[in-house]
N, CA, C and O atoms as CSV, one atom per row, in Angstrom:
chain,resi,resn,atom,element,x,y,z
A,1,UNK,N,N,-0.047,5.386,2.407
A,1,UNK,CA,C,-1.175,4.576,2.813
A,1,UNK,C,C,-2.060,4.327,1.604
A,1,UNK,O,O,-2.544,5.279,0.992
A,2,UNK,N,N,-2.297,2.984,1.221
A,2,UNK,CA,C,-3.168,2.308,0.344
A,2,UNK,C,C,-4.356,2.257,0.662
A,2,UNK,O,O,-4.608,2.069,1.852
A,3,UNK,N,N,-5.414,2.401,-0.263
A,3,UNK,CA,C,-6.832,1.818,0.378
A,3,UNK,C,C,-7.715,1.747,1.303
A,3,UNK,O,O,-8.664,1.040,1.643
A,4,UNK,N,N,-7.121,2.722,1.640
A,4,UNK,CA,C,-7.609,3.211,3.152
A,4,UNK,C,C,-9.489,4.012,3.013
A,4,UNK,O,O,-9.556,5.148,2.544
A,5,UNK,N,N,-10.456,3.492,3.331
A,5,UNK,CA,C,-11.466,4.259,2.596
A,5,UNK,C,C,-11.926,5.201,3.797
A,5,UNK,O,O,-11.455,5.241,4.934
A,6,UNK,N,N,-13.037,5.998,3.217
A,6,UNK,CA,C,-13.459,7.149,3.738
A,6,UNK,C,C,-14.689,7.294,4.848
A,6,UNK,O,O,-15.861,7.634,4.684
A,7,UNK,N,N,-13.902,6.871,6.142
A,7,UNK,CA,C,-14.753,6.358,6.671
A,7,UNK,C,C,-14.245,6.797,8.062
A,7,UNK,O,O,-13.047,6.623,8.282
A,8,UNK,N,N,-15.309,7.554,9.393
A,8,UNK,CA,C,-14.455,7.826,10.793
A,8,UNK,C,C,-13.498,7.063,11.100
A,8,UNK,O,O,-12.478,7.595,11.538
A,9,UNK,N,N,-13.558,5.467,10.946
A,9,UNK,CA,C,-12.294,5.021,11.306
A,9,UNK,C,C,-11.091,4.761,10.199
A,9,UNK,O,O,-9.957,4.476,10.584
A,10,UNK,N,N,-11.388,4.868,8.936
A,10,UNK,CA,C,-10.401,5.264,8.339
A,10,UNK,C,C,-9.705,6.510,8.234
A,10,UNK,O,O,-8.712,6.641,7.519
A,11,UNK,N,N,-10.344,7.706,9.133
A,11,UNK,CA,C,-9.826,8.916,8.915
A,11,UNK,C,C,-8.862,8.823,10.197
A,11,UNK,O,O,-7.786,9.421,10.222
A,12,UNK,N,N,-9.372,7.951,11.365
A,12,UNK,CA,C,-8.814,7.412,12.475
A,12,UNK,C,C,-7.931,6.432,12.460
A,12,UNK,O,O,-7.336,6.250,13.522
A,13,UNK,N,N,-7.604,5.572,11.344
A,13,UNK,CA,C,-6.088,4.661,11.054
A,13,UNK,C,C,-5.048,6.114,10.312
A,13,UNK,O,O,-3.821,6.147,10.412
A,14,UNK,N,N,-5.567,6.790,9.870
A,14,UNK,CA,C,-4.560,7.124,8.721
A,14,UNK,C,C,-3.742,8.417,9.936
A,14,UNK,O,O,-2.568,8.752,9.777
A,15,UNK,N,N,-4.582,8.961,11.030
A,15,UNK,CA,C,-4.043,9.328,12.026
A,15,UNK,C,C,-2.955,8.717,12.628
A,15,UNK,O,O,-1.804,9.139,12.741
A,16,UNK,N,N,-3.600,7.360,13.116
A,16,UNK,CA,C,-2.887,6.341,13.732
A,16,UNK,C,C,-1.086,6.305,12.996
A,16,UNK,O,O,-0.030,6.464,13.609
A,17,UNK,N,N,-1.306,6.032,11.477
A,17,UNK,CA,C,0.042,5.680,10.769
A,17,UNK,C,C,0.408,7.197,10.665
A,17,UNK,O,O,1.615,7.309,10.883
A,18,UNK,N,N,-0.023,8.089,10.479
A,18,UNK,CA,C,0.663,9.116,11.050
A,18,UNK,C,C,1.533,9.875,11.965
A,18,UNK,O,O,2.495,10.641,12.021
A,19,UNK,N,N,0.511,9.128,12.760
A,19,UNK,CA,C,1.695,9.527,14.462
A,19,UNK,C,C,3.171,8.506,14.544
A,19,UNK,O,O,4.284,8.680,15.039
A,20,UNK,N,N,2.425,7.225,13.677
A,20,UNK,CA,C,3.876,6.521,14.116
A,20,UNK,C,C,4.919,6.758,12.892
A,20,UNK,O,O,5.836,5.961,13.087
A,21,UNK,N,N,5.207,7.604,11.568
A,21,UNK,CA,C,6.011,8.281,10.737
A,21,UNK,C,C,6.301,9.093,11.653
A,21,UNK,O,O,7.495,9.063,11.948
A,22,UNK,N,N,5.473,10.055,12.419
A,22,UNK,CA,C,6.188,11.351,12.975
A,22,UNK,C,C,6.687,11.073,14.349
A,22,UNK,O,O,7.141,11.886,15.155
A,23,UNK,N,N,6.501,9.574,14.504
A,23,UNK,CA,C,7.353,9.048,15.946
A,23,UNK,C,C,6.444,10.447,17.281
A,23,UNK,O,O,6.984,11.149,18.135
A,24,UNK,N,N,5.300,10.360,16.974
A,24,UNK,CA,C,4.360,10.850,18.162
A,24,UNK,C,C,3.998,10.227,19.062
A,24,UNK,O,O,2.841,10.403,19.443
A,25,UNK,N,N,4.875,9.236,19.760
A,25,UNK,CA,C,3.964,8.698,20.710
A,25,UNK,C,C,2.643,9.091,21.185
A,25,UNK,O,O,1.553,8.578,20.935
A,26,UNK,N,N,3.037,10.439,22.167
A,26,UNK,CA,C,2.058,11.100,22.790
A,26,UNK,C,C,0.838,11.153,22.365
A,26,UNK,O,O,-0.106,10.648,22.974
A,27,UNK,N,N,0.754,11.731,21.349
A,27,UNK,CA,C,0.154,11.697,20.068
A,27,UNK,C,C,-1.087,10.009,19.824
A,27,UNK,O,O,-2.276,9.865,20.109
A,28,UNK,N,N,-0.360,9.314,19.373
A,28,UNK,CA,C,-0.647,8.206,19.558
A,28,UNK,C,C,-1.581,7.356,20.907
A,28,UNK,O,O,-2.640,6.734,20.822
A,29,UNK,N,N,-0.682,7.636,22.150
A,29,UNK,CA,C,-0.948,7.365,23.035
A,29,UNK,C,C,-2.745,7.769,23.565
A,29,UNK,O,O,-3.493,7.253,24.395
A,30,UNK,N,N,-2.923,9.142,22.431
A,30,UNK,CA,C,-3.799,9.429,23.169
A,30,UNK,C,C,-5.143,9.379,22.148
A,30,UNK,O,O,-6.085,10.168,22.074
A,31,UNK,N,N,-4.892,8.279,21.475
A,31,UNK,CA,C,-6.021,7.327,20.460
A,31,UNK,C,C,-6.331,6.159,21.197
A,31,UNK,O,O,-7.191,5.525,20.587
A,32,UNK,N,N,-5.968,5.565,22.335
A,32,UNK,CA,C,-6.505,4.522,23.488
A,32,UNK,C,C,-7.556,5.327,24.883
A,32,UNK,O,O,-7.936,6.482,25.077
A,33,UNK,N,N,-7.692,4.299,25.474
A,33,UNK,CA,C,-8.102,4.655,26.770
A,33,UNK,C,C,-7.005,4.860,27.363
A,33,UNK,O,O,-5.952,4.773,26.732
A,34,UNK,N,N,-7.031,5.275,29.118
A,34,UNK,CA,C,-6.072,4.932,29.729
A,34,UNK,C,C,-5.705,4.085,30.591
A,34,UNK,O,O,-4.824,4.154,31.448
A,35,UNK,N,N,-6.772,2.881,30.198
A,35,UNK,CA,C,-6.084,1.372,30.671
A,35,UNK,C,C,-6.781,0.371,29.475
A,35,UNK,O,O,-7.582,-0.546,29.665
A,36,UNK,N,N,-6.162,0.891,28.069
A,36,UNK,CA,C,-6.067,0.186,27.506
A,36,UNK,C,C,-5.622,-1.696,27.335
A,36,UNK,O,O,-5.299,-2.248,28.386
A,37,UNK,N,N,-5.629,-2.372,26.314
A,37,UNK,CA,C,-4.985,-3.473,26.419
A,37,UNK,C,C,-4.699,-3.603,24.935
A,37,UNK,O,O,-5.591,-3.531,24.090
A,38,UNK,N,N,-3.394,-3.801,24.648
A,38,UNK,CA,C,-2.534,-4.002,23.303
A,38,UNK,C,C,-2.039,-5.817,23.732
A,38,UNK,O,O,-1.244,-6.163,24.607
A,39,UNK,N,N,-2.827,-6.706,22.776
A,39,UNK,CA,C,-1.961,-7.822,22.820
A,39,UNK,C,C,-1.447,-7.720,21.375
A,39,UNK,O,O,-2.038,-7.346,20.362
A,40,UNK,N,N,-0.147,-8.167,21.558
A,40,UNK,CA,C,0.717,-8.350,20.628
A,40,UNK,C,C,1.393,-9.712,20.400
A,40,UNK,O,O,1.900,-10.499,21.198
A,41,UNK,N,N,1.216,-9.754,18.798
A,41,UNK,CA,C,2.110,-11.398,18.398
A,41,UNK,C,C,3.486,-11.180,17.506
A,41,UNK,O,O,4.075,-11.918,16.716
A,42,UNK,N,N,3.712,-9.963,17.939
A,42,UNK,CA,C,5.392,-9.254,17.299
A,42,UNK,C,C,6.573,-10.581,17.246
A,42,UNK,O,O,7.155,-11.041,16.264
A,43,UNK,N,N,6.653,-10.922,18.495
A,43,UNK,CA,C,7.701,-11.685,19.030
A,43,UNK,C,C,7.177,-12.751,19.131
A,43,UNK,O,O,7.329,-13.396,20.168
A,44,UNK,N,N,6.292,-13.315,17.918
A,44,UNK,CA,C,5.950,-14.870,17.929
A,44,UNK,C,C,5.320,-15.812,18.846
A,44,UNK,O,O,5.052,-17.008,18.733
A,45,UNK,N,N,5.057,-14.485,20.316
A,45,UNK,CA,C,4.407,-15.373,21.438
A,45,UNK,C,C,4.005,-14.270,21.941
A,45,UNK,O,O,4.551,-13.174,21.813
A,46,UNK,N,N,2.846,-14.569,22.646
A,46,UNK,CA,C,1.865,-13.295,22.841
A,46,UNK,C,C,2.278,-12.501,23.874
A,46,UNK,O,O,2.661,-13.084,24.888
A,47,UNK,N,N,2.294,-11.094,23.850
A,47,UNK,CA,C,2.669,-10.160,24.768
A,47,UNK,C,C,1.741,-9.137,25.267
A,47,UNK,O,O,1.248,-8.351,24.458
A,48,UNK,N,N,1.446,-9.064,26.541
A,48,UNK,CA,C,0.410,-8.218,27.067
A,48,UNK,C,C,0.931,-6.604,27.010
A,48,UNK,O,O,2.148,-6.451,26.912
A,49,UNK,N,N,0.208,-5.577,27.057
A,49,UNK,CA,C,0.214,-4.426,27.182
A,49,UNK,C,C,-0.644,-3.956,27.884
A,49,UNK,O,O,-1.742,-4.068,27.338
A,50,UNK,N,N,-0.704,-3.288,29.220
A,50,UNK,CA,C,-2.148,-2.949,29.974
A,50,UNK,C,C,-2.050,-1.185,30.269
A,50,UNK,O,O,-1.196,-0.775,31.055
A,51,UNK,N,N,-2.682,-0.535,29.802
A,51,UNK,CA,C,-2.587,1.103,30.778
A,51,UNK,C,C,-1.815,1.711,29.252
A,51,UNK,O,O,-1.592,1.227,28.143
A,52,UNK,N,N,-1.598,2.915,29.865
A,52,UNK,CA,C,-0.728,3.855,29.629
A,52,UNK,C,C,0.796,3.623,29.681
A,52,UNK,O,O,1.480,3.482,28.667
A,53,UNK,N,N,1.111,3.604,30.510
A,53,UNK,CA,C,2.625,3.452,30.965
A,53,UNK,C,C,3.377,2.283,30.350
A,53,UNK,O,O,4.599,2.429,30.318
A,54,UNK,N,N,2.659,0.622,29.624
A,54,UNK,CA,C,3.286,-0.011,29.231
A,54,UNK,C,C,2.502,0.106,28.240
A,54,UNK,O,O,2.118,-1.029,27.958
A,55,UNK,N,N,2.094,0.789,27.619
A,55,UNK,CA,C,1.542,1.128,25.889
A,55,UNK,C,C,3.179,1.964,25.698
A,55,UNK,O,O,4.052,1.706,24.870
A,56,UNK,N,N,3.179,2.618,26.371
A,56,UNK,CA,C,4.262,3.447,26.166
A,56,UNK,C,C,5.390,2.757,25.558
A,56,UNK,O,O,5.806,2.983,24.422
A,57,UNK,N,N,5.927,1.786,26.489
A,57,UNK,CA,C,7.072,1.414,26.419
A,57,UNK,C,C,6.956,0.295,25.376
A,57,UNK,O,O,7.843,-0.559,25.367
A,58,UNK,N,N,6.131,0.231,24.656
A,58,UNK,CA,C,5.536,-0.810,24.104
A,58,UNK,C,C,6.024,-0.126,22.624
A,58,UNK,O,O,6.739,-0.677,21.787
A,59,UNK,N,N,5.481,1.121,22.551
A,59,UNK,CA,C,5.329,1.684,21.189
A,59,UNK,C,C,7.194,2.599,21.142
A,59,UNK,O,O,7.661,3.150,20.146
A,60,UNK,N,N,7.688,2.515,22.126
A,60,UNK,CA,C,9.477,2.562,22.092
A,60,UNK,C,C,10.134,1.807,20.688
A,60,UNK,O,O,11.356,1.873,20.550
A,61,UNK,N,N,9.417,1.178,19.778
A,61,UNK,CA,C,9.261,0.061,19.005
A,61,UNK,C,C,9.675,1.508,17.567
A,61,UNK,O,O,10.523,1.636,16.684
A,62,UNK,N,N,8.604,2.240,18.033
A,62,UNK,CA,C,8.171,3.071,16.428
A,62,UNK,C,C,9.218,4.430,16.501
A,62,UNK,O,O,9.169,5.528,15.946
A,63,UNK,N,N,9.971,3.950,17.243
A,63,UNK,CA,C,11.211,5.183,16.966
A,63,UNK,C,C,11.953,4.504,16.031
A,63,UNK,O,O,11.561,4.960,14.957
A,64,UNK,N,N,12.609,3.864,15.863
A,64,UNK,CA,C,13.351,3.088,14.571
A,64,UNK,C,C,12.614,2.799,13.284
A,64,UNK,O,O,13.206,2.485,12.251
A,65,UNK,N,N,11.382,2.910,13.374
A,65,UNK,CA,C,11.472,2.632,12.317
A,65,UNK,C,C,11.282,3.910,10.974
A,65,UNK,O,O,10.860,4.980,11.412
A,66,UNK,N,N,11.493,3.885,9.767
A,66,UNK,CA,C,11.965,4.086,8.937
A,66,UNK,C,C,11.025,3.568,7.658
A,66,UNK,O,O,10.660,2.394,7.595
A,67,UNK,N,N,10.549,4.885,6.305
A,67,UNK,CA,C,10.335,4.870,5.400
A,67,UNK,C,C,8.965,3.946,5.475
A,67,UNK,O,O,8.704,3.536,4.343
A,68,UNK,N,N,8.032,3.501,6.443
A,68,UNK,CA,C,7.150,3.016,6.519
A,68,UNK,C,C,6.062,3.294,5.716
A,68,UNK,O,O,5.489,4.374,5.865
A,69,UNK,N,N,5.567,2.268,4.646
A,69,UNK,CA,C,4.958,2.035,4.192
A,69,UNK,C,C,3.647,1.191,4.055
A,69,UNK,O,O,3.887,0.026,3.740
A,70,UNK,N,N,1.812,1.601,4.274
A,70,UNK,CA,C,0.874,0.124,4.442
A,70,UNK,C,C,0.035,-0.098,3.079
A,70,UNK,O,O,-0.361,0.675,2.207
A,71,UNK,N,N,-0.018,-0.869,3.188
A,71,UNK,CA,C,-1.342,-0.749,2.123
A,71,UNK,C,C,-2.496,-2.160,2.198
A,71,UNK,O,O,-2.393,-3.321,1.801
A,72,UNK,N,N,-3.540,-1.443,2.873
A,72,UNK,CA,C,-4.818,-2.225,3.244
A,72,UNK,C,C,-4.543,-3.409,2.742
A,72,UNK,O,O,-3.391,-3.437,2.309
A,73,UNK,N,N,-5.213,-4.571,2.596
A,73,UNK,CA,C,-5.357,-5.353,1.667
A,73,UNK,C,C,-6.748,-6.258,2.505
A,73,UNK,O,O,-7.355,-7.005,1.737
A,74,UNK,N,N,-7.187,-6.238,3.752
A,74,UNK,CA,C,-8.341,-6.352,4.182
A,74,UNK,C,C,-9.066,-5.361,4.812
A,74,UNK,O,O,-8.454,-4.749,5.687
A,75,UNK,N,N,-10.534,-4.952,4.538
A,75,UNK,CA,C,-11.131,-4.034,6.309
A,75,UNK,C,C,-11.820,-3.961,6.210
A,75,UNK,O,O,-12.163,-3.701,5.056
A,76,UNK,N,N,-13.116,-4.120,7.479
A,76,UNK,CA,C,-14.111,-4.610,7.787
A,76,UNK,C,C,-14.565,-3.446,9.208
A,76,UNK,O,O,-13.862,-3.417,10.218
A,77,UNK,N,N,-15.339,-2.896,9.114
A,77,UNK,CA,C,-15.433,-2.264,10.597
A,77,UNK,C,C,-17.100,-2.225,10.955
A,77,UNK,O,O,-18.032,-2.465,10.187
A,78,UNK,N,N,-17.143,-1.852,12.350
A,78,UNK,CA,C,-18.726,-2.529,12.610
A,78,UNK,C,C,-19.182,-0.595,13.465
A,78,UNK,O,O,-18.472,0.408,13.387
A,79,UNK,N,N,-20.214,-0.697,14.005
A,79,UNK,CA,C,-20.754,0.628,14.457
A,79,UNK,C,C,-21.312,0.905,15.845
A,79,UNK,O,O,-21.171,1.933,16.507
A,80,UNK,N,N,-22.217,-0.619,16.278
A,80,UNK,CA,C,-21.999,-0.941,17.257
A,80,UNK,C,C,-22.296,-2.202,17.809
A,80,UNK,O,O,-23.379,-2.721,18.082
A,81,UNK,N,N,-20.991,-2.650,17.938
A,81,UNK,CA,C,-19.890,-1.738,18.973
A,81,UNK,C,C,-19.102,-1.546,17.879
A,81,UNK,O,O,-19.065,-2.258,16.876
A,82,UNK,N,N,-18.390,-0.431,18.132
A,82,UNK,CA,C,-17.389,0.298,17.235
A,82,UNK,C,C,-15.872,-0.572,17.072
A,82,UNK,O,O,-14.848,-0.599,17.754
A,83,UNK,N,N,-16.215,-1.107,16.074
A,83,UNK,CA,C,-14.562,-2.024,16.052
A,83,UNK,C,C,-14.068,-1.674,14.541
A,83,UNK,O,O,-14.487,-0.747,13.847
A,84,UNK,N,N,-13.112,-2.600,14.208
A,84,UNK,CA,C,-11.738,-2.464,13.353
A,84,UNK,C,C,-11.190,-3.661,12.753
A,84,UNK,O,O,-10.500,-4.273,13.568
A,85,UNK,N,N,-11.247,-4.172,11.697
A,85,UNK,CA,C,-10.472,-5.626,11.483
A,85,UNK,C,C,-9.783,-5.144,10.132
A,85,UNK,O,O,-10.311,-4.603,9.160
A,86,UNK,N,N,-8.714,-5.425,10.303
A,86,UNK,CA,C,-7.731,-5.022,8.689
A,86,UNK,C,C,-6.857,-5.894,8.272
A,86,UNK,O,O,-6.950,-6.674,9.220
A,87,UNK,N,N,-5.952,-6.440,7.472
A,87,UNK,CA,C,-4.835,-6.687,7.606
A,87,UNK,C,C,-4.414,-5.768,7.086
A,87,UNK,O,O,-5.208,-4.854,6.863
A,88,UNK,N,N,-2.862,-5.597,6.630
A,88,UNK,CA,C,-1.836,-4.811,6.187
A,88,UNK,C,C,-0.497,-5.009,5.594
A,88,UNK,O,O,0.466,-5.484,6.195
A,89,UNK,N,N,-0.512,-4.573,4.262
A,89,UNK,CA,C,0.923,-5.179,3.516
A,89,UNK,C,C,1.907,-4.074,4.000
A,89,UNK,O,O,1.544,-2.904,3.882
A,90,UNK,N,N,3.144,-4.362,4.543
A,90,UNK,CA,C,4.223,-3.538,5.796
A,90,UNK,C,C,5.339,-3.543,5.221
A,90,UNK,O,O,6.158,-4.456,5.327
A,91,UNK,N,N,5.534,-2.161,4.315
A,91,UNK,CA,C,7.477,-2.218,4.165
A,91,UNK,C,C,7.805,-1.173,4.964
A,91,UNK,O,O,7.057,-0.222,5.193
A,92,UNK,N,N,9.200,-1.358,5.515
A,92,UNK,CA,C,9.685,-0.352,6.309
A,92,UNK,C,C,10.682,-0.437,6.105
A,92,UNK,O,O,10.797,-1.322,5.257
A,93,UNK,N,N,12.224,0.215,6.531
A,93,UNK,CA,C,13.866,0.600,6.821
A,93,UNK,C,C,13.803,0.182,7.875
A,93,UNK,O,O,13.006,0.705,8.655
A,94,UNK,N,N,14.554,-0.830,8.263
A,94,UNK,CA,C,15.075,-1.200,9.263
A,94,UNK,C,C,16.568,-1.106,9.528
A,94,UNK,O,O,17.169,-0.791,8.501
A,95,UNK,N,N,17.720,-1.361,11.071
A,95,UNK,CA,C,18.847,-1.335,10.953
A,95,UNK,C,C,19.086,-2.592,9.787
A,95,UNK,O,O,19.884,-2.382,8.874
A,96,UNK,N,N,18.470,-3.694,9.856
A,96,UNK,CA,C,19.116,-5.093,8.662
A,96,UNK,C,C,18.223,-4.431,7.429
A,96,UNK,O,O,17.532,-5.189,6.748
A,97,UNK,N,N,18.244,-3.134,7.177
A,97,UNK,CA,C,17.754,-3.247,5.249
A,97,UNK,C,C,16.264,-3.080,5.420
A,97,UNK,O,O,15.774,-3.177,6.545
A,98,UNK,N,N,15.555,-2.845,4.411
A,98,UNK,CA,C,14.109,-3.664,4.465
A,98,UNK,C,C,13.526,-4.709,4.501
A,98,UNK,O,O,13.832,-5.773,3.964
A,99,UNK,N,N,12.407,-4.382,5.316
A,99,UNK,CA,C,11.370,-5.460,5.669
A,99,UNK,C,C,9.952,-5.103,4.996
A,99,UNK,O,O,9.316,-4.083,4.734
A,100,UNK,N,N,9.823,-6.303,4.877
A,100,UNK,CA,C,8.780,-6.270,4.352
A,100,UNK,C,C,7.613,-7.380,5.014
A,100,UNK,O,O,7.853,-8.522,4.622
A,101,UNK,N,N,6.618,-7.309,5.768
A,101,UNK,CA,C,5.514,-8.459,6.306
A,101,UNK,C,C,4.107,-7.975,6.443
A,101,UNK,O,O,3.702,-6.843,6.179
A,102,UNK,N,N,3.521,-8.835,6.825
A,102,UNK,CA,C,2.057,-8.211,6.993
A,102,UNK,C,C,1.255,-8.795,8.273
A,102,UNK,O,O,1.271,-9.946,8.708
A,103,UNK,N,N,0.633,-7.801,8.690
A,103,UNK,CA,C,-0.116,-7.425,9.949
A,103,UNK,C,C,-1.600,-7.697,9.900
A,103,UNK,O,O,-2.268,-7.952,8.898
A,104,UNK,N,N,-1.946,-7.613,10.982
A,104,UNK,CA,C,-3.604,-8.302,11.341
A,104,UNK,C,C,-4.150,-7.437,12.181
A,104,UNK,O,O,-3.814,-7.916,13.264
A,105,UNK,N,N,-4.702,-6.583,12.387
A,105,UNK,CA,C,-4.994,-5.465,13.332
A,105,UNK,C,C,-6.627,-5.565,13.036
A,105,UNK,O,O,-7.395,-5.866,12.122
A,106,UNK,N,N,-6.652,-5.035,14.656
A,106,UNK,CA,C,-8.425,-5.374,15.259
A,106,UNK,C,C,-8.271,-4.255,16.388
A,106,UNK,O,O,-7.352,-4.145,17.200
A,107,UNK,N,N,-9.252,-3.558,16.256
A,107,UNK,CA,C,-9.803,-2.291,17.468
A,107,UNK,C,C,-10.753,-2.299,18.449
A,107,UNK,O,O,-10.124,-1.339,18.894
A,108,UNK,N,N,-11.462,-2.410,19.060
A,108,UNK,CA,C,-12.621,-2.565,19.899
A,108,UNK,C,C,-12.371,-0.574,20.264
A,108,UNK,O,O,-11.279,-0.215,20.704
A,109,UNK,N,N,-13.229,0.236,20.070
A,109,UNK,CA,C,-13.620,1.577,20.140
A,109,UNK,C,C,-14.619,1.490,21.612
A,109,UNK,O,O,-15.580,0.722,21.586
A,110,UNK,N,N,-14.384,2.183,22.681
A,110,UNK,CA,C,-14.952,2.607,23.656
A,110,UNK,C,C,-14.676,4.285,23.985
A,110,UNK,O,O,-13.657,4.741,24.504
A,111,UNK,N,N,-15.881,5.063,23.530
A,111,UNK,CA,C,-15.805,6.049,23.090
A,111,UNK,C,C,-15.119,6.939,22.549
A,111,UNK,O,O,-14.748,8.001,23.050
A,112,UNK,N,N,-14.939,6.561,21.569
A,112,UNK,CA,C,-14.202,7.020,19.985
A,112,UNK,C,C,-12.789,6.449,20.420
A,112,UNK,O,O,-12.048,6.423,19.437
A,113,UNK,N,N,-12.044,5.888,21.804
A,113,UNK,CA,C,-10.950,5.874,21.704
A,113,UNK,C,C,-10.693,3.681,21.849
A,113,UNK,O,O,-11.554,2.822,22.041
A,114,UNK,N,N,-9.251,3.542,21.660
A,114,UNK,CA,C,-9.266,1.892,21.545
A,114,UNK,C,C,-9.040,1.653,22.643
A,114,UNK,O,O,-8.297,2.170,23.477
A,115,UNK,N,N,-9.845,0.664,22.654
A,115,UNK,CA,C,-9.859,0.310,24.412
A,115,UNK,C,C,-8.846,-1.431,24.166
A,115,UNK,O,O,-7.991,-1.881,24.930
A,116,UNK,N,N,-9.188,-1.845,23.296
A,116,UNK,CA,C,-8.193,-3.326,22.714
A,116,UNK,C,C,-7.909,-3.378,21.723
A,116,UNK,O,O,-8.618,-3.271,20.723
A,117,UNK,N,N,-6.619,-3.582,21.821
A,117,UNK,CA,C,-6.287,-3.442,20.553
A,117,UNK,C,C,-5.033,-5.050,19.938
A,117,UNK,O,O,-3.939,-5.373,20.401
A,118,UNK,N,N,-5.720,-5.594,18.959
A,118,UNK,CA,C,-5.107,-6.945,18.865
A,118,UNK,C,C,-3.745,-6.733,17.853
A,118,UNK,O,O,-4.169,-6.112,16.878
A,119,UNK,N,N,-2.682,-6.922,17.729
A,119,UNK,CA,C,-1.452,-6.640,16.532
A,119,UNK,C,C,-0.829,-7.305,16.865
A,119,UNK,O,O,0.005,-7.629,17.710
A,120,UNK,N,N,-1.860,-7.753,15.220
A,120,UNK,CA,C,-0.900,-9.299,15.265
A,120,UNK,C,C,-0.358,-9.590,13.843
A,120,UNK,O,O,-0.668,-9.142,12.739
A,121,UNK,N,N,0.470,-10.406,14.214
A,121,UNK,CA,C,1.903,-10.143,13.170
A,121,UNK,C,C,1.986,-11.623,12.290
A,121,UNK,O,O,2.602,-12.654,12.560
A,122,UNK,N,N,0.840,-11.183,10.775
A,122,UNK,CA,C,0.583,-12.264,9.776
A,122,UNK,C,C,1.843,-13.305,9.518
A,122,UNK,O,O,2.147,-14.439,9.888
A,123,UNK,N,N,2.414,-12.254,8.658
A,123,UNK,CA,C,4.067,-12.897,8.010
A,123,UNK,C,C,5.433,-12.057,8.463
A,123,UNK,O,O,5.742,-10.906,8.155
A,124,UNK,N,N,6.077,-12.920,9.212
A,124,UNK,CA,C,7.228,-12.057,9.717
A,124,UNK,C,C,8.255,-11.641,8.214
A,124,UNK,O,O,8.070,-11.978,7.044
A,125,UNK,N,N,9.355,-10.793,8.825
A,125,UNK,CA,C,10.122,-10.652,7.768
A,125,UNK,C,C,10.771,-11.165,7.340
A,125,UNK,O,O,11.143,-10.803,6.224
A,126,UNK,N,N,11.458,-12.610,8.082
A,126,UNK,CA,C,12.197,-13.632,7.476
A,126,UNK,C,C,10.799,-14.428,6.505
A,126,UNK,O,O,10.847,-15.504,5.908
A,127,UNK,N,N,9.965,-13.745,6.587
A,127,UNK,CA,C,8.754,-15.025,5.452
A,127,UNK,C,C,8.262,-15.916,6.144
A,127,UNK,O,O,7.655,-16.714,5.430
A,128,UNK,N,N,8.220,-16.254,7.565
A,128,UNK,CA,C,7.838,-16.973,8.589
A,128,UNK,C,C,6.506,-16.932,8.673
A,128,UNK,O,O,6.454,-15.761,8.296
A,129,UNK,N,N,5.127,-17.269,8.884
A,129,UNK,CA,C,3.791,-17.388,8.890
A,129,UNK,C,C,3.450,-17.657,10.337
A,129,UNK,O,O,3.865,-18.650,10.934
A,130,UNK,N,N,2.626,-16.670,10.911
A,130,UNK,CA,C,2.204,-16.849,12.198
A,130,UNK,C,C,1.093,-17.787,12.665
A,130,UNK,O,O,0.807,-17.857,13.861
């Protein structure tokens, strides 16, 4: 992790990319509320996530991956209300080789935990622009 500065919610991302190297869901899971909302632009068209149970199956995603690597390259965070805006330069091992793209991530904090969470997906790995 790059650039990450010293700050509650930077001590709270570097958790975050933690749990998903050590493939913690649970772990993970339990940095949201429990009716969170994860929209996601992974798959080029927006995908809802609501609760627990489809965060879950959602983050089924971060078992494959491999050798994950971020490094900041935007972040902005506010106090109140407690939010999150970053982007992120993304190499990882994938089954096709490495990838390499970058991410757009936004938090909304409802007491200390993410109650929304936006991930959204800058430059895919074919070099595609969202």
């Amino acid at each position: 992790m790059k650039n990450v500065p010293n700050s509650p919610l930077g001590k709270m991302y570097k958790e975050h990319i933690q749990h998903i190297l050590d493939k913690n869901i649970d772990a993970l899971l339990d940095q949201y509320t429990d009716n969170a909302l994860l929209i996601s632009s992974f798959m080029k068209e927006p995908k809802y996530y609501k609760g627990r149970e489809q965060l879950r199956d959602h983050m089924q995603g971060i078992l494959g991956i491999e050798g994950l690597e971020t490094e900041i390259i935007f972040w902005a965070e506010t106090e109140d209300p407690k939010t999150l805006m970053i982007t992120e330069q993304i190499t990882m091992q994938t089954a096709d080789g490495q990838a390499e793209m970058r991410f757009a991530d936004s938090w909304v904090l409802e007491n200390g935990k993410i109650a929304i969470h936006f991930a959204g997906m800058v430059q895919h790995p074919d070099g595609s622009l969202a």
